[in-house]
N, C-alpha and C positions, 0 to 999 in steps of 0.2 A: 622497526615496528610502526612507525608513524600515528599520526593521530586523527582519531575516527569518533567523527558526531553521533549523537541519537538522538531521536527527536520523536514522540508518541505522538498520536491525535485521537481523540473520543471524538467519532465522528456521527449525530444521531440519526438516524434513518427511521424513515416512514415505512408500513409495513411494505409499500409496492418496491423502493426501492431497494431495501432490503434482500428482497427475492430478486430483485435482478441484481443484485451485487454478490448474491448467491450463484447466479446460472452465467453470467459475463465474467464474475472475476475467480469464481470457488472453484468451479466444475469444469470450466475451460481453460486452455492455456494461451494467456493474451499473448499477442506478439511483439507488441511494443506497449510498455509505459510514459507515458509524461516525454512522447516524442524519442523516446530511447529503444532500442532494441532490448529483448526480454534475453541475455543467456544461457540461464538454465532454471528451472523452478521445482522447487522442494516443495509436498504439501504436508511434510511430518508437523506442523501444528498452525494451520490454514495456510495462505498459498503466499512464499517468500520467494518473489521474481528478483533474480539476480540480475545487475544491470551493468555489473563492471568486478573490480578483483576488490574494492571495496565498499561497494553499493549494491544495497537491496531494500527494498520495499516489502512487509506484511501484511498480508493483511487477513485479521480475526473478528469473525461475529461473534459480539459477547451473546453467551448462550442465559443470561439472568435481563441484560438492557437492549433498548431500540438501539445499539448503539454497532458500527463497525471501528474497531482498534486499529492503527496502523501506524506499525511502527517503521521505521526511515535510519538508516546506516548511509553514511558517507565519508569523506575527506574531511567535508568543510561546513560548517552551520550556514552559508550563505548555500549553500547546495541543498542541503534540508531543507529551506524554507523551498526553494523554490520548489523540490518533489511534493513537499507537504501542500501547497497550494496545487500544483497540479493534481494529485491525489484527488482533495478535495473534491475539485472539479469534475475530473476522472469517474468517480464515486456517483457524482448525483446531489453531492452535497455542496451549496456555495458556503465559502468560507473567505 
């Protein structure tokens, strides 16, 4: 079974980036995350890029806040941070 981290982030966004984290991360299929190859991507509830057999990345506009959700599965909490910083980054948003 092994053991698998989570890790959220409320990330707030401005209206422009926003829209482009709509049309780069929503409506296209990236091909590499946070320097990783994307494997397969599900968009059943916003766009979850699988990055490994335990690793994936979310990510959801809240449809009430300025805000983008993104949620992070991994192995290891020292791995989440690092996606979660990359994300960040990723996004448009310094963190």
């Amino acid at each position: 079974h092994g053991r698998l981290c989570n890790t959220r982030l409320d990330l707030p966004l401005s209206p422009e980036i926003r829209e482009r984290v709509r049309r780069e991360w929503l409506e296209t299929d990236p091909g590499s995350v946070a320097g990783r190859p994307v494997l397969e991507v599900d968009r059943t509830d916003g766009v979850r890029l699988v990055l490994g057999p335990d690793t994936w990345v979310l990510i959801r506009l809240s449809g009430t806040e300025p805000l983008a959700r993104v949620y992070i599965q991994s192995s290891s909490g020292g791995e989440n941070e690092e996606l979660a910083g990359d994300m960040a980054r990723e996004l448009g948003v310094l963190r």
